[in-house]
N, C-alpha and C positions, 0 to 999 in steps of 0.2 A: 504493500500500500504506500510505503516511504518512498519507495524508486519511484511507484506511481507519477505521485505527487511532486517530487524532483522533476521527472522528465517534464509536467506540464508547466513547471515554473520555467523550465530552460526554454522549451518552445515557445510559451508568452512573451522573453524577453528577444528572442530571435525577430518573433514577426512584432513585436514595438521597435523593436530599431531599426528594420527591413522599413516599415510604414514611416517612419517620423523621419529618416535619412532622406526618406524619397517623395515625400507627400506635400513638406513643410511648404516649399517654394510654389507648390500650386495652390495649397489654402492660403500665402501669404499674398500673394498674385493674386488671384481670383476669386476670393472671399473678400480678406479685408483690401485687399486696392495694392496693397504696399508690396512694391517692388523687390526683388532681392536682385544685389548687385552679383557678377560675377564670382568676385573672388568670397563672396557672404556662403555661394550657393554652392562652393566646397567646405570652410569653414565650418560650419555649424554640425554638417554628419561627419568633420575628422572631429568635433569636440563629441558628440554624443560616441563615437566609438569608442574615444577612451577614457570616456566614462565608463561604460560598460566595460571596458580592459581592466581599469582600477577595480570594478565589479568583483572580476573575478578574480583577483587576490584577496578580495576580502571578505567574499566570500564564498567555500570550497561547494557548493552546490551548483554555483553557476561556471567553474572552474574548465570545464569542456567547451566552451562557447570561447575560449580566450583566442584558438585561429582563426573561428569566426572575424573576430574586435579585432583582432591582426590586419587578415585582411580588407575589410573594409577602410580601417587607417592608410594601409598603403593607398590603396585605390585610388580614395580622395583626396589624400595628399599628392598623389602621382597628377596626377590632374591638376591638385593646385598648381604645382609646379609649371607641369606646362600649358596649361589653358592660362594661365596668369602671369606667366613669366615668358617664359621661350616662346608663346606667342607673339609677345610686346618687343621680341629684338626687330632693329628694323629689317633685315634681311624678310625675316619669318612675315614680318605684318605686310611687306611688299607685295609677297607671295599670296596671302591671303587675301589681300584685298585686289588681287590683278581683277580686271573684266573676263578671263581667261576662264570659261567653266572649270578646262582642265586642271589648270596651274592651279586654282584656288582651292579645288576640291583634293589636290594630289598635298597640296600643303595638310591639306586639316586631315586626312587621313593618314601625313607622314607624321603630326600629334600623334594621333590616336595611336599609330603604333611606339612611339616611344611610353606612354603609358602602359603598352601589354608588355613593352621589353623590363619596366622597373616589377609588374605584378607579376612576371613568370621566372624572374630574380629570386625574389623574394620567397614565392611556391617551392622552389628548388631547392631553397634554403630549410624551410618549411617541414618540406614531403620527399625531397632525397632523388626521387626517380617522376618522370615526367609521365609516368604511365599513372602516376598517385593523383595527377591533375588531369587528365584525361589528353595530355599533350602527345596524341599517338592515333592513328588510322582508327584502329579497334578492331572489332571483326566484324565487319557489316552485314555478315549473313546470320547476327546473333539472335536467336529467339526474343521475342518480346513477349514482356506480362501484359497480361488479358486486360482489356479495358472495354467494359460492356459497352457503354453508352457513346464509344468511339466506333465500336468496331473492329476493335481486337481481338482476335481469338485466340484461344491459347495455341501451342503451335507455329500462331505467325511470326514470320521472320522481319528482320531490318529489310534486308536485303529485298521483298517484296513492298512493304512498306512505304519505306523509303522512298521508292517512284510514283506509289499513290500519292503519298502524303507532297511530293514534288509537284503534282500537277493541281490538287485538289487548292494546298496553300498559296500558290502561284497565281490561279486564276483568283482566288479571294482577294491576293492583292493586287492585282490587273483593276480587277469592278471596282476596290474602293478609287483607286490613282484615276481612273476614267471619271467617276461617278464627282470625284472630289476635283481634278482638274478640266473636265470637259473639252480634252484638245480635239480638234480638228483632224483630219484625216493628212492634210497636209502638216500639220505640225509635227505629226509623229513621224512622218516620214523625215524631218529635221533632223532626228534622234539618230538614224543610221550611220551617221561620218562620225558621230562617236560612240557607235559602238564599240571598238579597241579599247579604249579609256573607261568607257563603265564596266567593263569587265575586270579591268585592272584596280578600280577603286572597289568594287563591290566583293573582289573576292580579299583584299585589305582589310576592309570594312568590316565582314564575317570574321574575320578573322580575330582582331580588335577586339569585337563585342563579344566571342564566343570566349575569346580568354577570358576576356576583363570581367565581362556580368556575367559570366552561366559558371564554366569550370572551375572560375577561382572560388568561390561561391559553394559551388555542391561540393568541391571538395575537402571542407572542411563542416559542412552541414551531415551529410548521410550517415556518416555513424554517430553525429549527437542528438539529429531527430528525427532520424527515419530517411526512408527514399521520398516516402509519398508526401510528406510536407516539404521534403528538400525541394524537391519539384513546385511546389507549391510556392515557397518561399521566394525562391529565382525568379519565377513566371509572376510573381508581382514585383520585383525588382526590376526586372525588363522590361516589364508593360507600363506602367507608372514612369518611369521614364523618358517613355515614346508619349508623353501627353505634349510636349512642346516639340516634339521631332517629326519624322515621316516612317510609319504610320501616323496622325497627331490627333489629339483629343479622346473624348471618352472610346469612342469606337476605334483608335488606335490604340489605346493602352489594353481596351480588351481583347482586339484581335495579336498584338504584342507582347501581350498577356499568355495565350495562350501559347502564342510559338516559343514563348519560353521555356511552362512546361514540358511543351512537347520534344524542343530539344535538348532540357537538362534530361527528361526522361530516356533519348537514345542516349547520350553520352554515359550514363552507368550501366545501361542496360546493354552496348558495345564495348563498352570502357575505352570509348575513343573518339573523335572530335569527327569521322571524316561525315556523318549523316548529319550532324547539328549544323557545320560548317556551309556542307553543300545546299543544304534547303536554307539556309539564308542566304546563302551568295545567290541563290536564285530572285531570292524576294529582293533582293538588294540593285539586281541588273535590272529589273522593272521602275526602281524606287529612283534609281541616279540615270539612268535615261528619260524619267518625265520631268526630276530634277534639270534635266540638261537643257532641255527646251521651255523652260518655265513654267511646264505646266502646272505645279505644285511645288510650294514651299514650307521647310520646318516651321511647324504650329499652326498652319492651315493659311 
């Protein structure tokens, strides 16, 4: 009844600081009016993680959550760093603000990977072997646990999956980017000359967010609360996120939401990044090709 009671006090404080790290900036925006500056909207989830760090020295209940508090520290620290810093040298801010779709979009996603280089540092440090973070193919042909109300059955594999789950997620994000951008026939034909470039960003990009928010993430979650809230956990961490991004708003945090899920759920269940990685690089070549032609911008 003690461990009970432990485990639910540890998973209470996992999903308060999942929700309050990633929430604050939209109830502070969009409830009460007030703005959060850039460098505020790393700030405040590196102060509440180490809180929860200090938590667990003192005390030994919540003691398993401390890689948790780790990595979330790095994370957003990593980010402060350079979303506030080595964004602001003028080389970097040149880059970023060219007219150049390419140039600009190749900057902010050469960000985004020096954040996965300082998070899979520190994993390493951590977890010893890169297979412990899921930084490895996996076995894609691995059995999946049943999931009624998806369509799972016992039996089914990745490796089937995987291609449903490619075409089915794909077109969901096709209808919102249409439905949300309404381009023209000729517009989308725009998008063709850079094709080469959004495949090059998108598959960065997966890349990025698969370390940063999902792996780094579950791999310190599943054995302090389970798979089934791990998943749970990440896929509101992911989705919540995308309320100011593309997917954006409530309907992107929840379609966001769920590819989260869905691909913390193949990465334990392959023990490997290559089906999480690739159905987002898909959703991702849709996202930065309508990006290209302005059909849609982060936060609608």
């Amino acid at each position: 009844m003690q461990n009970k009671q432990n485990h639910k006090l540890v998973l209470f404080l996992a999903w308060a600081v999942i929700l309050s790290t990633s929430l604050y900036k939209i109830i502070s925006q969009e409830i009460f009016g007030i703005p959060v500056s850039e460098k505020n909207g790393y700030l405040l989830p590196i102060i509440i993680a180490l809180l929860g760090l200090i938590l667990t020295y003192l005390w030994p209940i919540c003691r398993s959550l401390k890689p948790f508090f780790w990595v979330l520290m790095v994370l957003y620290t990593a980010q402060l760093f350079v979303y506030t810093i080595i964004d602001k040298l003028p080389s970097m801010k040149h880059w970023l603000n060219s007219s150049s779709f390419s140039i600009s979009f190749l900057a902010d996603k050469f960000l985004g990977l020096m954040v996965t280089l300082i998070v899979i540092t520190f994993l390493f440090i951590i977890k010893k072997k890169r297979q412990a973070f899921y930084l490895a193919i996996g076995d894609v042909k691995a059995p999946a646990e049943p999931v009624r109300w998806l369509g799972i059955k016992a039996g089914d594999s990745w490796k089937k999956l995987g291609w449903i789950f490619a075409l089915f997620l794909s077109l969901g994000t096709l209808a919102f980017l249409i439905l949300s951008g309404r381009p023209s026939f000729a517009t989308v034909i725009k998008a063709l000359p850079y094709l080469p470039i959004v495949l090059l960003l998108s598959a960065m990009n997966a890349f990025y967010e698969e370390v940063s928010y999902k792996a780094s993430l579950l791999s310190v979650l599943v054995d302090v609360v389970g798979k089934q809230q791990a998943y749970l956990l990440v896929g509101a961490f992911f989705g919540i996120w995308h309320y100011y991004g593309v997917l954006y708003g409530i309907t992107g945090v929840l379609l966001a939401g769920f590819l989260g899920w869905l691909l913390a759920k193949s990465m334990e269940e392959t023990k490997g990044m290559f089906w999480a990685w690739f159905l987002h690089f898909l959703q991702d070549v849709f996202i930065f090709a309508f990006l290209a032609i302005d059909s849609v911008t982060p936060g609608g």
